[in-house]
Structures are given as structure tokens and as C-alpha cells.
N, C-alpha and C positions, 0 to 999 in steps of 0.2 A: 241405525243409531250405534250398531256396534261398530259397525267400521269409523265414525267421524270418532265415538270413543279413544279406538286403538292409534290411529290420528292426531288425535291431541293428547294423548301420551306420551309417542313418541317426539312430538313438537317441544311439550314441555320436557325432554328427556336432553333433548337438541341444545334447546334456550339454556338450562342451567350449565351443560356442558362447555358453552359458549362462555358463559358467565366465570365458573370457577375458571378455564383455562385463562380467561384474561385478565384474573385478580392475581394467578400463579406470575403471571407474566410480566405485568407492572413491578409486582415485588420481585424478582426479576433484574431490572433493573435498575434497584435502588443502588445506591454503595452500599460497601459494608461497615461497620460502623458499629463502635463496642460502648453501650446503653451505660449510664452515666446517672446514677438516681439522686445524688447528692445536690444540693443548692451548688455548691461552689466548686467546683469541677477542675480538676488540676490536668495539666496532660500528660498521656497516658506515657509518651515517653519525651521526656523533656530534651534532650541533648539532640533528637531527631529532627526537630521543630523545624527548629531555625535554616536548617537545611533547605528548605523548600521555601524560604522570605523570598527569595529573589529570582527564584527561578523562572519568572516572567521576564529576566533579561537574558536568559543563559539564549536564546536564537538572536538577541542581538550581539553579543558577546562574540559568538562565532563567525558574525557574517563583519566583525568591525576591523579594520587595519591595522595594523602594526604601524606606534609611531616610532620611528626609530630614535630620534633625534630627543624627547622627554620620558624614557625608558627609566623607571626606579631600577636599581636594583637592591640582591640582599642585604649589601654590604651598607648601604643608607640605611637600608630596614629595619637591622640590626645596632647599628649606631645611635639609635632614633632612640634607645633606651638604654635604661640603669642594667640592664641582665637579662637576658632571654626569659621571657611569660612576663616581662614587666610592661604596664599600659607604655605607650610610646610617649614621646613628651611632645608638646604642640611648638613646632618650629620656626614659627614667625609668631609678628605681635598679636596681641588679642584685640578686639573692638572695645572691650569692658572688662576690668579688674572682676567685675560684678556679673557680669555674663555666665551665668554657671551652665550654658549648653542651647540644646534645644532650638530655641528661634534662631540662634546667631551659628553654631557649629553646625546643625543640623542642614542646613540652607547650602553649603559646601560638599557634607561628608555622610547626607542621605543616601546623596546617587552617584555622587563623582562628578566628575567632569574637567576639562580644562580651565584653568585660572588664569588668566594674565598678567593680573597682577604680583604674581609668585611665579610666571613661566615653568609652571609643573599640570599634574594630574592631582588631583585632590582626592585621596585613598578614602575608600568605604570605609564606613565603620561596619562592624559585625550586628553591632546592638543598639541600632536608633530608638529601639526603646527606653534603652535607659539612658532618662534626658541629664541627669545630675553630672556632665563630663568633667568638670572641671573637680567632682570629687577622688577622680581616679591620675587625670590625665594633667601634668603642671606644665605651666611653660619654662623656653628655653629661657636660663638669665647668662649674665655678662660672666666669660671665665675667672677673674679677679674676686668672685663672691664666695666662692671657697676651695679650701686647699687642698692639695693635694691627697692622698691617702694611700693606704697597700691593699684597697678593695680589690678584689678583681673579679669580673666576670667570669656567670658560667656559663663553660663553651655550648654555644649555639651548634643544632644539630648541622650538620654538610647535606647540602644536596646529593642524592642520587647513589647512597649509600645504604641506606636503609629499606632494603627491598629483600625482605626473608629468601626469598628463592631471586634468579638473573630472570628478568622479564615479567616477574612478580608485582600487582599494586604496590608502592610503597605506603610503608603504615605511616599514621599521623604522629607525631614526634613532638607533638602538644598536645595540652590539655583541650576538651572539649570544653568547658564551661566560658563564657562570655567570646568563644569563637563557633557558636554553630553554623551561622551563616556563611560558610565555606566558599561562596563566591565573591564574595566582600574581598578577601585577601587573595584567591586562587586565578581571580577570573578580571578582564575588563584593563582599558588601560593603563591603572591607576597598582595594578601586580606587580610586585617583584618577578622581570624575567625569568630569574632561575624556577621560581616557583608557580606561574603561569601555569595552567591547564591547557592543552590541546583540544579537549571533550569539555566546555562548559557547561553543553547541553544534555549532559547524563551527569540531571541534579541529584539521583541517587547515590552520595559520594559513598556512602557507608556503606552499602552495599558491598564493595572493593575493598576497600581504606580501611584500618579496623588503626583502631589508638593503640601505641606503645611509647609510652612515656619513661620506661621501668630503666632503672641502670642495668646493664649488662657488663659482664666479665667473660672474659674469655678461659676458658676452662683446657684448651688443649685440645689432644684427639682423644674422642671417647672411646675408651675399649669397653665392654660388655666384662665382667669375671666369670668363667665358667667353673663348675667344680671338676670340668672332665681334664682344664687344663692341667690338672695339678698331677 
């Protein structure tokens, strides 16, 4: 009796060890994940999000062709609006004065693609959630409907200049807010060449890419003052 005792001690010593190891191990691997008590839960970081909508395209992006022949570039990109961070303005006609988005924009400018009818690429939007387009975005009208002015644009950043160090990510030279979707504009046929990505598929842009939107002056060469100069 004492040995079947020591026997089934050791067995149930066995079984629970079995047990906790496997509950350690499931939690394990769950993700990780920061506990949210509230009804209405905002995200934790907003400007991040959007980064990762489309990243279910970035291995078709990489494996797609170069069209040579309906290539946007900046220089349309740029045109396409009142002043740099301005919405772009909608370049052909619309279906409906009433149309405010959604079912009719959305259909084009969800996912892109070729148009025929326009003989272009029809550019992502960054923000197909927000269906109200036509509260941001106007169409083009006839140049005769107003006149001239001394407005002028302000100068859009330059490619390939803005890289803190030679060889350095360059930083983003926009604001993050209604552009988090990064591949929308970066990636796919429907990009401005100059600003095309090589790597679509390291959706982690921020990672690299840090925002500097800030005016700079140049300052000269920095000397240090010492008091031994003196």
C-alpha cells in the first residue's frame, strides 16, 4: 500500500506539472496586447494605424511591373492642388453634383487600378474611411471662372534631399494626419515615380521614416565658445 501510495503521488505530481506547463505555454503564445477597460476604446496610437490598412498588398506591389508608358509623376501630383497638404482636386467630371463619395469615388480609389476611360491609374486614397469626399476634395472647373491673382504656392518639398545624414531613411516632409496609409501614395502603380518605394513590403515605415515637417534655417558653421579661447 505504501508503494502504490508513493505511486500515485508522484503521478499526480507528474499530471499537474503537465498541466500548469501547458497553460504557461498557451499564454505563450497569445499576442501581446495592452487591456482596454473602457466601453469605447480609442487607439492606442492613432497616426500608427493606418500604416498597416494595406499592408495585405505590399507582396503584390513588389512582385507588379513597372508601367512605363502611364507613370504619374510629382510634377501632376503636385499641380493637382491649391498648395502642398492641400486635398488634391478631382480631375475629370463627376457621375453626380450629389455624389458626396463612397459608392461612386470609392469603386475607383479604394484599391486603384487601371481606367480606360481616363487612360491613367486611379491613385489610392489614404482614407477610405472617410466617405464624405467631396467635403474636402472639389472638382476641376473651366479656367474662365476666376481670375487671376498674386496667391502663390508654398514650395513643395524636393525629392532626395531631405535625408539628415548621406544614406540616411529620409524623413517625412508631411504631416501624418489623413496620410497614415503610407502605401496608398508610396507604393503601387498609381505613385508618383519620384516617390515610389523600392521596399513596399517593410510595412513598418515609421520604424525608419520619423515626420519633420518644422522650417529650417541654416545657421552656418557651428563653433562651440570656449572660455580657454580667450
Amino acid at each position: 500500500m505504501k508503494r502504490i501510495g508513493i505511486i500515485s503521488l508522484f503521478l499526480i505530481l507528474f499530471l499537474a506539472f503537465v498541466a500548469v506547463w501547458n497553460i504557461s505555454y498557451r499564454e505563450g503564445q497569445e499576442e501581446a496586447y495592452i487591456p482596454i477597460e473602457n466601453e469605447n476604446p480609442m487607439p492606442i496610437i492613432p497616426s500608427e494605424i493606418g500604416v498597416f490598412e494595406r499592408s495585405k498588398f505590399a507582396l503584390d506591389y513588389v512582385n507588379m511591373p513597372v508601367d512605363e508608358n502611364h507613370q504619374r509623376t510629382l510634377e501632376t501630383f503636385y499641380n493637382n492642388r491649391a498648395f502642398h497638404g492641400a486635398p488634391p482636386s478631382i480631375p475629370h467630371p463627376v457621375a453626380s453634383e450629389r455624389g458626396m463619395g463612397e459608392n461612386i469615388c470609392l469603386k475607383c480609389h479604394q484599391n486603384g487600378g487601371f481606367v480606360d476611360k481616363f487612360n491613367a491609374y486611379a491613385p489610392v486614397t489614404p482614407h477610405p474611411e472617410m466617405v464624405n469626399c467631396r467635403q474636402c476634395h472639389v472638382a476641376q472647373v473651366t479656367e474662365s471662372l476666376f481670375e487671376e491673382t498674386n496667391f502663390h504656392k508654398i514650395k513643395a518639398p524636393e525629392v532626395g534631399v531631405n535625408n539628415a545624414l548621406d544614406g540616411s531613411p529620409p524623413v517625412i516632409p508631411h504631416q501624418i494626419q489623413m496620410h497614415e496609409n503610407c502605401l496608398a501614395c508610396h507604393a503601387g502603380p498609381a505613385a508618383p515615380k519620384e516617390i515610389r518605394v523600392t521596399h513596399p513590403e517593410r510595412v513598418n515605415c515609421r520604424q525608419c521614416h520619423v515626420p519633420n515637417n518644422k522650417e529650417t534655417r541654416d545657421i552656418g558653421e557651428f563653433k562651440r565658445i570656449s572660455n580657454y579661447d580667450e
